[in-house]
N, C-alpha and C positions, 0 to 999 in steps of 0.2 A: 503509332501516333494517332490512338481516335480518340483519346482521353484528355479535356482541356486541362490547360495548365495552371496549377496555380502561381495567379498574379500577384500572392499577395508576400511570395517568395524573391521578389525579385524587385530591386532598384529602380528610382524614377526613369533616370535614363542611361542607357549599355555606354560601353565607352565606345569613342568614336571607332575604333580599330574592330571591335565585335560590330555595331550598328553595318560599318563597310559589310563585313562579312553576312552579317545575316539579308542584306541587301540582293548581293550577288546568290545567296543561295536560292533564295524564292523570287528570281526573275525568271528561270525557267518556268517558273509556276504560272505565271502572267499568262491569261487565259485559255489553264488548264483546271483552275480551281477556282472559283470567289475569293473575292478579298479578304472575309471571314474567315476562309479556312486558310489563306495563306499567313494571316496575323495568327493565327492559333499555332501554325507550324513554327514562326517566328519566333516565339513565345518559347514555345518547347524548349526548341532549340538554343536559345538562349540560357534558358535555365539550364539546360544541360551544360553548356559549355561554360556557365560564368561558377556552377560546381565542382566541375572540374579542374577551372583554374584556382577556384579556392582550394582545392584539396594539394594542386603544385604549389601554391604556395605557401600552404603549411610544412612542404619538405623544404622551405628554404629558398625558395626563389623572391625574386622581385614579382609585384606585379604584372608589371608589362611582360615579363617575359614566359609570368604563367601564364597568362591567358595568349602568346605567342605560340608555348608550348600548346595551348589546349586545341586552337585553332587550327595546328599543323596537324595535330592527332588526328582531329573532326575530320579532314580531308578539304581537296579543293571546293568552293561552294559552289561554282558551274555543276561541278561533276555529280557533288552531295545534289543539287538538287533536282538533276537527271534524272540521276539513282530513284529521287524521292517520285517523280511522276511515270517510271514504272513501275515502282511497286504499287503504288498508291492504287493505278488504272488496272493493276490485276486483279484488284479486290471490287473493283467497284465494277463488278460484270455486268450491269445495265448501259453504264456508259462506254465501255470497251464493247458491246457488242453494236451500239449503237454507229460509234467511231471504226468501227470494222465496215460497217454496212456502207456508210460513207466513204467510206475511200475505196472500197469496191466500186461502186456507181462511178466515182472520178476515174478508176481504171479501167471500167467500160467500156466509158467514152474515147478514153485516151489511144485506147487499145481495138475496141471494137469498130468504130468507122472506118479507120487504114484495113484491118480485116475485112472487112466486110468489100471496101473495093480489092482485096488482092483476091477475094472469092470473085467478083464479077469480074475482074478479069479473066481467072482457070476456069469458069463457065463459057465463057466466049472464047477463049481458046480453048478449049475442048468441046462444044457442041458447033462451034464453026469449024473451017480446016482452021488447020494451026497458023496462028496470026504472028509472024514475028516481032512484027513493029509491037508488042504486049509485053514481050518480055524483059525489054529496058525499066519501064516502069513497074513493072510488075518485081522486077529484081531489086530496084530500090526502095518500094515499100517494103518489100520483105524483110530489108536490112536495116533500113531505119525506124520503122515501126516500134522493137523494142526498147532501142535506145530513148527515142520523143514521146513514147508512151511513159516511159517507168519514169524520166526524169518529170514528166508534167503530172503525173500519179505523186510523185515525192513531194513537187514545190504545192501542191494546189490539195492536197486531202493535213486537214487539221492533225490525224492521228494516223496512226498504222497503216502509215502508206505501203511499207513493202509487203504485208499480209494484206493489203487491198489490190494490190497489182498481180499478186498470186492467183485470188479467187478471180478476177476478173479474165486474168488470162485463162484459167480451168473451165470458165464458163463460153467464153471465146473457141475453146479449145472443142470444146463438147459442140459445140456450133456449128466448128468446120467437118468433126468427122461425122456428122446428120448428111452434111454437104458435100461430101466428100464422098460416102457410099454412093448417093444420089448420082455422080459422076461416072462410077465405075459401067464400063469397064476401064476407062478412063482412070490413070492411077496420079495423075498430075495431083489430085485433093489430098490424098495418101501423102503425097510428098512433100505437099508445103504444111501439112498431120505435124510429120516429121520435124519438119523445120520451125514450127511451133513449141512442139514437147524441146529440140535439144538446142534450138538459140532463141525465140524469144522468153522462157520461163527466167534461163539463168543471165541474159542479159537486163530482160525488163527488172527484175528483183536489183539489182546491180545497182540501176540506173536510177532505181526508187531509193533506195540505201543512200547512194553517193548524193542525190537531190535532199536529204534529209537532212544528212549532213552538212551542206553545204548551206542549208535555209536555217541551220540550230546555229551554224558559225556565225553568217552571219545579223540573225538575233542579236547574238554576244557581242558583235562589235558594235551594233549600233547602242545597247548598254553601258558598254562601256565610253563610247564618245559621248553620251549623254552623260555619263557620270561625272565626264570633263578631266578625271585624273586613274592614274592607275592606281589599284591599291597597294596599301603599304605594307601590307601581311607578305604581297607576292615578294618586298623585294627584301623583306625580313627574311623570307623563307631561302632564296638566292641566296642570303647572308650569310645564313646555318652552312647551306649546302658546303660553300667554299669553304 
């Protein structure tokens, strides 16, 4: 899809039931790409779909129900246009390295200040005697850490938040065991090493995922309450199903 479309294939205006659909497919797109390139994909894709439906209904359909058929082929347009902003961002490696860099820095932050007091903690318990009253707090930074890092890594970085929570953590990580030698013979920094590599990697990552998710849904609802109706494709498609 980098080749524009000819306009001069295609109808003043789509029918209402395609127009829905190419609607919902380039709302994921909404400021992931200009508006230029999301009327170029609109385009496209319309042409495709409204040839398609010509082609079903030269075997003998109706209208409406070729271009139903062609709709359901195309796939869900949430999903299709998902699909379309990652393939899109793996080509455009200026802008994905740039939206990497970004959500690294948010997972830093997210990630790096709770680190940085669970080290001034294991510094003061271990170059003082061993302070107990440290290790309540010190126990629940350690735990929640991954969880309010990766999900504020997920809700607050534009793009590839869970590969920005990873680097951020590796760098995190490479920090504590600088700090952590520094301790020895003291093996406390070793150990919250430990507790780094095997729960905050795979819960922070988790926590970015599930916060992506969670930020992409509800996008989608607020869309669709601004649309003010459900589409008619979806309950055409329920129709088929039964």
């Amino acid at each position: 899809m980098h080749s524009r479309p000819d306009t001069s294939l295609l109808s003043d205006e789509p029918a209402p039931l395609l127009a829905d659909y190419l609607d919902h497919l380039c709302a994921p797109l909404i400021g992931v790409m200009s508006y230029e390139r999301r009327r170029e994909i609109s385009l496209e894709v319309r042409l495709h779909l409204e040839s398609l439906a010509e082609e079903l209904a030269e075997q003998g359909q109706t209208s409406e129900a070729a271009l139903t058929a062609a709709l359901q082929e195309f796939g869900e347009p949430w999903t299709v246009g998902e699909g379309m902003v990652r393939t899109l961002s793996s080509h455009a490696s200026e802008s994905s390295a740039r939206s990497a860099r970004t959500a690294m820095a948010h997972g830093v932050a997210w990630f790096g200040l709770p680190a940085a007091a669970c080290l001034l903690l294991l510094t003061q318990h271990s170059v003082d005697d061993p302070r107990a009253e440290l290790l309540p707090l010190l126990t629940l930074l350690t735990l929640m850490t991954p969880v309010f890092g990766g999900a504020l890594t997920g809700f607050t970085s534009p793009a590839r938040a869970e590969s920005g929570a990873c680097r951020a953590l590796a760098l995190v990580g490479a920090i504590s065991l600088g700090i952590a030698l520094l301790l020895l013979p003291s093996r406390m920094g070793l150990v919250f090493l430990g507790v780094q590599a095997a729960y905050w990697f795979p819960i922070g990552w988790l926590a970015a995922r599930a916060a992506v998710c969670i930020r992409r849904q509800y996008h989608r609802g607020c869309f669709l309450r601004l649309a003010g109706r459900r589409l008619s494709y979806v309950s055409l498609h329920e129709g088929v199903k039964r």
